[in-house]
N, C-alpha and C positions, 0 to 999 in steps of 0.2 A: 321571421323578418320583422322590420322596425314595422308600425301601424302609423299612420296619418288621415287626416280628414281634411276636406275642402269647408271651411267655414260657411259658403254656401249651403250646405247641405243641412244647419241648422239653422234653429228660429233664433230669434232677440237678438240684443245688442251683442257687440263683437266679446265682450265682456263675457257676458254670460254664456255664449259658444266657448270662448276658451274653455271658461270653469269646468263646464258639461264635458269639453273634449277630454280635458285633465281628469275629472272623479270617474270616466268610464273605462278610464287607463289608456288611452292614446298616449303613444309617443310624440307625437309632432302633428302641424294644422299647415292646410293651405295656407292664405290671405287674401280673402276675395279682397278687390280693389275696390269695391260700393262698402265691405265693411269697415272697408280703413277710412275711407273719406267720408261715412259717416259718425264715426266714433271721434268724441271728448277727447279723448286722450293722444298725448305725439305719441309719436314711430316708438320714441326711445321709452317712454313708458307704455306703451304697446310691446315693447320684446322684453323689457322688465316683469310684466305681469304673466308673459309666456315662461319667462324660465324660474319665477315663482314657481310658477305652477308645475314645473317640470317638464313642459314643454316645447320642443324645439320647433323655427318657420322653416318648414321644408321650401316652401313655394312660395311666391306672389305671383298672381293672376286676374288679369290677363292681359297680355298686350297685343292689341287688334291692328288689324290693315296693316302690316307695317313694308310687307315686300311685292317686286317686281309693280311699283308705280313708278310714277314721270320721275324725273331728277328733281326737282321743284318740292314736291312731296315726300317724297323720301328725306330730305333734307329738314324738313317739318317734322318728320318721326324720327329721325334722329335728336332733334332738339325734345321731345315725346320721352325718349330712352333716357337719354342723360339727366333730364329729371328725376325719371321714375330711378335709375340706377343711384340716383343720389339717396333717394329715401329709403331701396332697399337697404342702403348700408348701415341705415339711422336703422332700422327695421330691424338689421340681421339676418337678412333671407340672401339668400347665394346663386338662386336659381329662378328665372323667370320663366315662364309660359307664355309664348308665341302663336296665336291662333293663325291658320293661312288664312289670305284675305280674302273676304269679302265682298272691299272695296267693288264698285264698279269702273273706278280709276284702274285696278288691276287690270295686267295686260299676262296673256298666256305666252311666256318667257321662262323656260326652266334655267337658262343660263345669268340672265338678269336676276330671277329670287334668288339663288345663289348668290351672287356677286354682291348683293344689297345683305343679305344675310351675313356674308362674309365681314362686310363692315360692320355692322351690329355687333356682330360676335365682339369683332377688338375693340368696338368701346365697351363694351359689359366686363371682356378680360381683364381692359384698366382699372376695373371697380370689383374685382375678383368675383364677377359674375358669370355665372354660366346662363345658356338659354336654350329651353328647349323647346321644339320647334312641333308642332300639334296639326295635323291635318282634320280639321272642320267634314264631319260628315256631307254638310253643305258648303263648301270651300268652292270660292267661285272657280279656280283653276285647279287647286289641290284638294282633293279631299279623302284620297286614301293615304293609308301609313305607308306602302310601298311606293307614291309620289315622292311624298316630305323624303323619306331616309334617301332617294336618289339626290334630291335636290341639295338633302345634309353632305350627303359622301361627295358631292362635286364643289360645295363649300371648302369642305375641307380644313377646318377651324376647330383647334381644341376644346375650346368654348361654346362650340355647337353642336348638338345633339338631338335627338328625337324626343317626343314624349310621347305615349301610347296610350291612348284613353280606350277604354275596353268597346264602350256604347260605339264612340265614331266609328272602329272599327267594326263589330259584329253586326250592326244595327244596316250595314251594309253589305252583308256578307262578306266579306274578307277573310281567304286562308289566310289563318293566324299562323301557316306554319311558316312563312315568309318569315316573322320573326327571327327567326332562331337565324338566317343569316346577317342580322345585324349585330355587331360585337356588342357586349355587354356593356364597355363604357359607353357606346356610346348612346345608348337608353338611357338618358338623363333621369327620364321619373314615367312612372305607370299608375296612372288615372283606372278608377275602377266602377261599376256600376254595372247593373242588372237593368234588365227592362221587359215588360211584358209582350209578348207578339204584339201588333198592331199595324193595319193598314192606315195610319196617318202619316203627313206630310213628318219630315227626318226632324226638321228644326222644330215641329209644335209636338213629336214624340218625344224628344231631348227633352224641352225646357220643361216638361209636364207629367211626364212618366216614369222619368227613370226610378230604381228603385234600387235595393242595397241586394250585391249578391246570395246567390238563393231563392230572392223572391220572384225575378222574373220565369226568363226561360232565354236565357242567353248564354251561352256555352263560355262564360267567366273564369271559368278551372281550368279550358284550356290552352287560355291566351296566358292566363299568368305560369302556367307551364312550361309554354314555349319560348316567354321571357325571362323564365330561369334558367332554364337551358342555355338561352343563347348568354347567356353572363350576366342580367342583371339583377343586383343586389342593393340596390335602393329601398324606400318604402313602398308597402304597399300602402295606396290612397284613395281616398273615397271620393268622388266628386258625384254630388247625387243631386237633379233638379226635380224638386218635388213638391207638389201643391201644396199636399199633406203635412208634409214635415216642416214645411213650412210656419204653418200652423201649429207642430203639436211641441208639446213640453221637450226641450232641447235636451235635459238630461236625461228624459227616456228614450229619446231617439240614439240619441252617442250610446248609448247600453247598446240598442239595438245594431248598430251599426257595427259597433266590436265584437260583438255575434257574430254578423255577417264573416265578417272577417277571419274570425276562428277558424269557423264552421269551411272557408273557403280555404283556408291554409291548411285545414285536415284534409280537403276532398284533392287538392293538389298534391298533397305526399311532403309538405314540408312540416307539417307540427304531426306530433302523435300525440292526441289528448286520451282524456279516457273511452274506452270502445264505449258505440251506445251500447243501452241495454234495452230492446223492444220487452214491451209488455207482454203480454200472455193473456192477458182476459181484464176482466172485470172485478174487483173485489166489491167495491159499493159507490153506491151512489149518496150522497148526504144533501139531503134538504132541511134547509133551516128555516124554524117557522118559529113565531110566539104562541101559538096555541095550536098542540097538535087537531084539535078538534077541528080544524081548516080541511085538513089534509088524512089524516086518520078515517074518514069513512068511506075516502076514493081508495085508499089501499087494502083495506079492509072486500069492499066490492071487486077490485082486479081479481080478488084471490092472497091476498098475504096475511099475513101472519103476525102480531108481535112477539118474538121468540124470545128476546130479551134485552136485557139492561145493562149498559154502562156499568160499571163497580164504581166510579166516582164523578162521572159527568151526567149530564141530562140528556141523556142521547138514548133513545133507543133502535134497536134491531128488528128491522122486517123484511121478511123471507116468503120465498118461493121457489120452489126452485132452485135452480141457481142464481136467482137475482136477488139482491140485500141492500136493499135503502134503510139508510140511518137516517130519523127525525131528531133535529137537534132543536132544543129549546134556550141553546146558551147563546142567545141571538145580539141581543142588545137591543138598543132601542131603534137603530139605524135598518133592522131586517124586520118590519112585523110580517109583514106578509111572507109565503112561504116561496123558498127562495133554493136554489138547486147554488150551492157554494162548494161545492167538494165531491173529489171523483176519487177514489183510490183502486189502483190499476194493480192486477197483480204481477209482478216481478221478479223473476227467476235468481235477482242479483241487488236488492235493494240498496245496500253500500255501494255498489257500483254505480246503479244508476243517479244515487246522489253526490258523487262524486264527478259523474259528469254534467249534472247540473252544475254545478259550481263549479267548474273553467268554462262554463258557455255562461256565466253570469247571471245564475236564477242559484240564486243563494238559497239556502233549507231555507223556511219560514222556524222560528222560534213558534216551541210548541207549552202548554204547561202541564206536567206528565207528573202522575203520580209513581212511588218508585217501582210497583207492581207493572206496571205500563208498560205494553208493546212499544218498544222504538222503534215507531214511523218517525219517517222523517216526509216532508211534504213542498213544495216548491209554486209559489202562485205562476198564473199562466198572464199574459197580458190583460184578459179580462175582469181578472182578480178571481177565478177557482184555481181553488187549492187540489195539487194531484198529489196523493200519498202513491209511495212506492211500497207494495203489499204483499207478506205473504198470507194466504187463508190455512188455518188448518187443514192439513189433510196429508193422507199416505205418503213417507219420504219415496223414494224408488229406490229400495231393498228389499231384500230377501224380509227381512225382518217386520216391515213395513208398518215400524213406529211413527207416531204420529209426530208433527212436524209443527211447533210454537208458531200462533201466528197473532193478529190485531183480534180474533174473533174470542180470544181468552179473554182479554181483558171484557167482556162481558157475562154479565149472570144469566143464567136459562131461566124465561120468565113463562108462568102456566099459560100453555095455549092450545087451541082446536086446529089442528092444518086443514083447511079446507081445501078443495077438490083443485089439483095442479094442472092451470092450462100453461101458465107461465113458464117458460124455463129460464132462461138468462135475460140477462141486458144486451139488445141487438146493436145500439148505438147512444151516443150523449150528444142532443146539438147544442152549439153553445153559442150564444151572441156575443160578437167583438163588437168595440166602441168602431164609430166609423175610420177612425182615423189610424187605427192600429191592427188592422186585419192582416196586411202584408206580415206584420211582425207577429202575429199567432201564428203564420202559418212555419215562416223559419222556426217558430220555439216549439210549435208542435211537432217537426220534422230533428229538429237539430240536439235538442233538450231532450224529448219523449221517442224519436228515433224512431215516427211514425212517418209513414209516405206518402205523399202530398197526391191528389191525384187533380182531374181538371177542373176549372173553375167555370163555375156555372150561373147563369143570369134569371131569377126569377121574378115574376113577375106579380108586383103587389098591389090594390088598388088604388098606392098614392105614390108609386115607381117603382123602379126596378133594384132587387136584392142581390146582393152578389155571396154566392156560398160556394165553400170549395171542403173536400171532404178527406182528411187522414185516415190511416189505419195499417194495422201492422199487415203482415203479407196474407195470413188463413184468413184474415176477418174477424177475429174473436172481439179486436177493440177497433172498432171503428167511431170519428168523431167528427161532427157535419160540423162547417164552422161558417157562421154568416157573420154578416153584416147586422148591426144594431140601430143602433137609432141614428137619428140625422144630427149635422151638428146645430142645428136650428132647435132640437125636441128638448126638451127639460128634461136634466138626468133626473131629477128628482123624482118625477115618474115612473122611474125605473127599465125605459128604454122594452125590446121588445124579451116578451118571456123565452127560456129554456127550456129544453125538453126532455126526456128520459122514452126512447125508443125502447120495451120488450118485449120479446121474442116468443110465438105459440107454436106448435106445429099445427094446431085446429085454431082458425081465426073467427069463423062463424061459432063454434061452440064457445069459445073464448067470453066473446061478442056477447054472446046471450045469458050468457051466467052473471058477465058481469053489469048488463041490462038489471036482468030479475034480480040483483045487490043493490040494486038502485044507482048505480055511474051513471054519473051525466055524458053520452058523448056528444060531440061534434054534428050538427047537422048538416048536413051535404044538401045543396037547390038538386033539382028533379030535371035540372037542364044538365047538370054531369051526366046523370047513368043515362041521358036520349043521346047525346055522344058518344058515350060509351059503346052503347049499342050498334051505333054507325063504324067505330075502328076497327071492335072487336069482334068475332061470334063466340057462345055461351052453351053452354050446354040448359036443355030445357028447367026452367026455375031460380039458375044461378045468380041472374043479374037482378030480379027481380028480390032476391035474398041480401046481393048486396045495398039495394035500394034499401029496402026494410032496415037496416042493420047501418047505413052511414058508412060501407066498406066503400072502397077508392081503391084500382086497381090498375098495372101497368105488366108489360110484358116486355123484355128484350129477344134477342138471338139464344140466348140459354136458359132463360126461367121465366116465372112469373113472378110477382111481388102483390100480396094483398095490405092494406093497411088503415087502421082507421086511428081520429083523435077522443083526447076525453076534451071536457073542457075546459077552457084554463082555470088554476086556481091560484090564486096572488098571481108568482110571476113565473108559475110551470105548471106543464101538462106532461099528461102521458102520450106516446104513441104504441098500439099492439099491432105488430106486422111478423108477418107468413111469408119467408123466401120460400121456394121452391124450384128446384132444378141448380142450375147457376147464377142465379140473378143475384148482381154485385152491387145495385146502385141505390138509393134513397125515396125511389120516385117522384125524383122531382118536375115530371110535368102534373105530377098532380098539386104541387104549390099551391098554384095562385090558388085555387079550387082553397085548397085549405085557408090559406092567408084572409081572400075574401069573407069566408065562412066567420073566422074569428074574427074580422073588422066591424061583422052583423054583430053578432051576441055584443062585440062590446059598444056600440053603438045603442 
């Protein structure tokens, strides 16, 4: 189906929203009415620089209060319409948006808004306008969709019709399957938007929260369902009011928003893109430092290894296990400090899954590849880490069970001691999002990487609260904490807050102390944890006091336990070593703040 955007829903001038809407491939754009009346430019080079750009004006919006008042004022909004109907024609838009009123001049009359609608209608008709008519969450008299289409169908006017804004409707619970008994033409147009639960008032959730399908938790797949079913074949449209977006760069946002979209036309049964492809595990993690000596005698103490070398990069390989961080020294000058930039996941379908990268709009990143070179291919995430889609060597599954080309070739085996394996894999990657683009990691980490979002969580930091939400494919193998970063107050140039590399022991105290007597620095834990600790939990005799000695931090749910300790940061990443046991699925995040504090000390 054709795509559109509500110009609200991006930043800058109207100008600049067009561009953004055109280079992220929208079909067609609302016209808010604030960005018309603040823009340079007339009507007529306003839809001159739309179909430049290949874009067509689905909509102008909005026209407020305009039914069941006095006769007196209605008469006034009619003089309101024929205005505005003039300009759309300068404009080129065919279809207006009708909010129900507001007004406190409104009077609770379904036979009146109709009759006044009716008239509306035949002046718009004379100016080959259509109008379609929107029930306001907050609508003093109307504010569900099954009001408005009564009040449409008693109208009775070719020229009038519903529009369906997903928010007004869901955001109120409304069966969307009413829908499907309103004909298809007569769905003029379908407004679309996400929003996250919330106990706030309807009108300050609207103008502040909404969000792009996917990110909330509003069942948007199957309103747009139920009005394809019932016949309509218009666009779909974005209308998103959002602080954020507000604020953030318009051409990232329109990428994100046609995401949305994609991803919402697949879940619906109308597009078939390419199937995801879920990951499988971990290939490696890359950290990129100017001088491995930063970082080189923390991994060295965890237990790793350097096993070997790049054939034509500055990259080396270290192992344990099954976990393999690559130190890269091909930094520049913009990374001295050492910097976690690169995840490569392994992948049962690497051309596939870069292929569905690019129809959700995370184009491969251009790579420089020697002709010996594994062909990875790699796709940046909002944060700006790069995820390689990987396979590692290892047995095909045949009888034969020849060995299977992978990225781990293209390196030399470099002499080395394997010292004593507490390590075994990579348990998880947490990654810091910019504040302002966390919703859109989480659709790209779900829609792109075809990981599952799960709840969103609030923790709590000495200078406010974090917001982090966690993906991961269904067994657990790749799991990925994704927070929130810095404020938009903090200096990027500081590098916002560090990332982490979660691995995996099944012995955390032995772990713990090997990698003590190597000389790791970890994380100091206050001695006011483990006297709480001690109050939630009971210990077997020596336990707690083991984890005191040792900086362990420990949580338990209904299925397991969780033990976990930090190192300390180094540039702009640290380690975490954590012990599931039983079923335990979650991160420990009441042990946060504990941690978050602890680091606010040392760097203090």
């Amino acid at each position: 189906m054709r795509t559109s955007i509500a110009t609200v829903s991006l930043s800058g001038t109207l100008t600049e929203k067009l561009t953004a809407a055109a280079r992220a491939g929208f079909d067609g754009v609302e016209i808010f009415e604030n960005d018309l009346i603040g823009s340079p430019l007339s009507p007529e080079e306003i839809r001159e620089r739309a179909a430049d750009l290949g874009l067509t004006i689905d909509l102008f919006q909005p026209m407020r209060d305009i039914e069941a008042v006095p006769a007196d004022e209605f008469a006034r909004n009619l003089r309101r319409a024929e205005h505005k109907f003039r300009l759309m024609r300068r404009l080129g838009a065919d279809t207006v948006l009708v909010c129900s009123s507001v007004s406190p001049n409104a009077v609770d009359d379904d036979a009146l808004a109709a009759e006044q609608l009716r008239r509306l209608a035949d002046l718009a008709q004379e100016s080959g306008i259509r109008v379609a008519y929107e029930a306001l969450a907050w609508g003093r008299h109307v504010s569900t969709y099954e009001h408005a289409w009564r009040i449409v169908e008693a109208a009775d006017h070719p020229a009038l019709g519903v529009c369906l804004d997903s928010f007004h409707i869901l955001a109120r619970g409304s069966d969307v399957a009413g829908i499907e008994a309103i004909p298809g033409e007569k769905i003029f147009f379908l407004q679309l938007a996400d929003a996250p639960q919330m106990s706030l008032d309807v009108l300050q959730w609207s103008r502040h929260h909404r969000c792009f399908p996917g990110q909330g938790d509003l069942d948007v797949t199957g309103l747009v369902r139920a009005a394809v079913r019932a016949g309509y074949d218009g666009p779909l449209s974005l209308e998103v009011f959002n602080d954020v977006f507000r604020q953030a760069d318009a051409g990232r946002t329109a990428v994100d928003a046609l995401r949305s979209l994609t991803l919402l036309q697949e879940s619906a049964g109308l597009t078939v893109p390419p199937e995801p492809v879920v990951p499988t595990g971990f290939a490696f993690v890359e950290i990129a430092t100017a001088d491995t000596a930063r970082i080189a005698p923390l991994l060295t103490a965890l237990g790793f290894s350097r096993t070997a070398r790049h054939s034509g990069k500055p990259v080396d390989l270290w192992e344990q296990g099954e976990a393999r961080i690559l130190l890269n020294t091909d930094t520049g000058s913009h990374r001295p400090e050492p910097s976690l930039t690169a995840v490569g996941l392994e992948s049962p379908d690497p051309a596939g899954a870069s292929a569905r990268a690019e129809s959700l709009l995370a184009p491969v990143l251009p790579r420089r590849r020697a002709p010996g070179d594994a062909p990875l291919d790699a796709v940046a995430a909002p944060d700006g880490t790069e995820f390689f889609f990987c396979v590692t060597d290892r047995p095909d599954d045949t009888e034969e069970g020849t060995a299977r080309a992978g990225w781990t070739g293209d390196f030399a085996p470099a002499p080395h001691t394997p010292g004593p394996v507490g390590i075994t894999r990579v348990d998880h990657v947490a990654l810091t999002q910019p504040w302002h683009h966390f919703d859109e990691a989480t659709l790209f980490h779900r829609g792109v990487l075809g990981l599952q979002p799960h709840a969103s969580v609030d923790l709590a930091d000495p200078y406010g609260l974090l917001r982090s939400r966690a993906v991961s494919n269904e067994d657990g193998t790749v799991r990925i904490a994704l927070g929130v970063g810095a404020s938009p107050t903090e200096d990027p140039a500081r590098g916002g807050r560090p990332q982490h590399v979660a691995l995996a022991t099944d012995d955390l105290v032995t772990t713990v102390r090997r990698a003590l007597a190597a000389g790791a620095r970890m994380l100091p834990v206050p001695a006011n944890y483990y006297d709480d600790l001690a109050a939630r939990h009971e210990f077997a005799p020596g336990e707690l006091e083991t984890y005191r000695e040792l900086g362990i931090l420990y949580d338990r749910d209904g299925k397991g336990e969780f033990r976990h300790c930090y190192t300390v940061t180094t540039g702009r990443v640290f380690f975490e070593l954590v012990e599931r046991d039983g079923g335990y699925d979650g991160y420990g995040a009441t042990n946060a703040p504990v941690r978050l504090a602890a680091q606010h000390a040392l760097a203090d």
